[in-house]
C-alpha positions in Angstrom: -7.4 -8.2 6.7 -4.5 -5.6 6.8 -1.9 -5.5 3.6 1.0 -3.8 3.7 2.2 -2.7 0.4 5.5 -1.9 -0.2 7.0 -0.5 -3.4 10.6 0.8 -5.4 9.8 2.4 -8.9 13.3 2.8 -10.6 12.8 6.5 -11.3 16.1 6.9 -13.5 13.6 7.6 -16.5 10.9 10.3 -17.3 9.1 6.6 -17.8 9.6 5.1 -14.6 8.6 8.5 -12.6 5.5 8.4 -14.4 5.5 4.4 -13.2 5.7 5.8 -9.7 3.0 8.0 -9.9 0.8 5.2 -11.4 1.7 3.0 -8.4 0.9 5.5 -5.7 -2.1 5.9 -7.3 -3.4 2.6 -7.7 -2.6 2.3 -3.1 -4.1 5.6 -2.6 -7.3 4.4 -3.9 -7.3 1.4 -1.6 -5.3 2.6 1.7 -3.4 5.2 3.2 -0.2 6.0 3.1 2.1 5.6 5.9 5.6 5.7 4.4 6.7 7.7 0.7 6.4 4.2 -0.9 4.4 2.2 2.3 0.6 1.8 2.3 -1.6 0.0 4.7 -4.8 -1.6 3.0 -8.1 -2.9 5.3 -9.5 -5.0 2.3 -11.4 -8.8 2.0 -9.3 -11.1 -0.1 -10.8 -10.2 -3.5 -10.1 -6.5 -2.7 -6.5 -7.8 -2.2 -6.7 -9.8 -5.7 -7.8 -6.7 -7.3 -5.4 -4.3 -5.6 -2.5 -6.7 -6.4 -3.6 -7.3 -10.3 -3.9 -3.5 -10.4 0.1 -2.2 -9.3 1.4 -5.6 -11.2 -0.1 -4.2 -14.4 1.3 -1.1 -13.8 5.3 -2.2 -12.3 8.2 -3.3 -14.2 9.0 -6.4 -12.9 12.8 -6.3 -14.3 13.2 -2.6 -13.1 11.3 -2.7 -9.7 10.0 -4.3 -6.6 6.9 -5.2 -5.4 5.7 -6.4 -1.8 2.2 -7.6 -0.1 2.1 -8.4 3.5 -0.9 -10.3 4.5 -1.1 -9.6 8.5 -3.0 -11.4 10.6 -6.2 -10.4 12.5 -5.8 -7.5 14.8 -5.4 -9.8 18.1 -2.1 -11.2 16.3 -0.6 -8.2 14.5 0.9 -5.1 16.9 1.8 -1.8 15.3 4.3 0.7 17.4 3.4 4.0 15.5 6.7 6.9 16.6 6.8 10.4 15.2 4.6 12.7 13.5 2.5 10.1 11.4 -1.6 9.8 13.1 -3.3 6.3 11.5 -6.7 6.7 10.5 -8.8 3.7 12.9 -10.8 1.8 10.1 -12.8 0.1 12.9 -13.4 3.0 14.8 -16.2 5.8 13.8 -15.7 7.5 10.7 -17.0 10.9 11.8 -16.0 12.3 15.8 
């Protein structure tokens, strides 16, 4: 399934930068980047438990926000990509 993650680390403190940092590591292991603070995950549903026990362990849920979009399969979900931005195709072959 696709998750989108979507995150805001209050940054105010040399705590909460470090928080960030923690956070985009935690998605970068599991997905690609799309946005600064977007990610888009192709994971089973433990893969999503895992991935979502992992950034609430590392956020501060009075300072900042968390959010996990389950999509569904690929005949029901439509992305419209604009810009500079090129997706990596998870079903499509790894090496051209």
């Amino acid at each position: 399934m696709l998750v989108i993650v979507c995150y805001d680390v209050n940054t105010e403190t040399r705590v909460g930068r470090r928080r960030l940092r923690r956070v985009a590591k935690v998605c970068e292991s599991t997905g690609q980047r799309v946005q600064k603070s977007v990610f888009e995950c192709q994971v089973n549903l433990m893969q999503l438990e895992e991935l979502e026990r992992r950034l609430l362990a590392e956020i501060d849920i009075e300072q900042d926000c968390l959010r996990l979009y389950r999509m569904p399969d690929t005949r029901g979900c439509e992305v419209r990509e604009h810009g500079k931005f090129k997706a990596t195709d998870f079903d499509g072959p790894l090496v051209l």
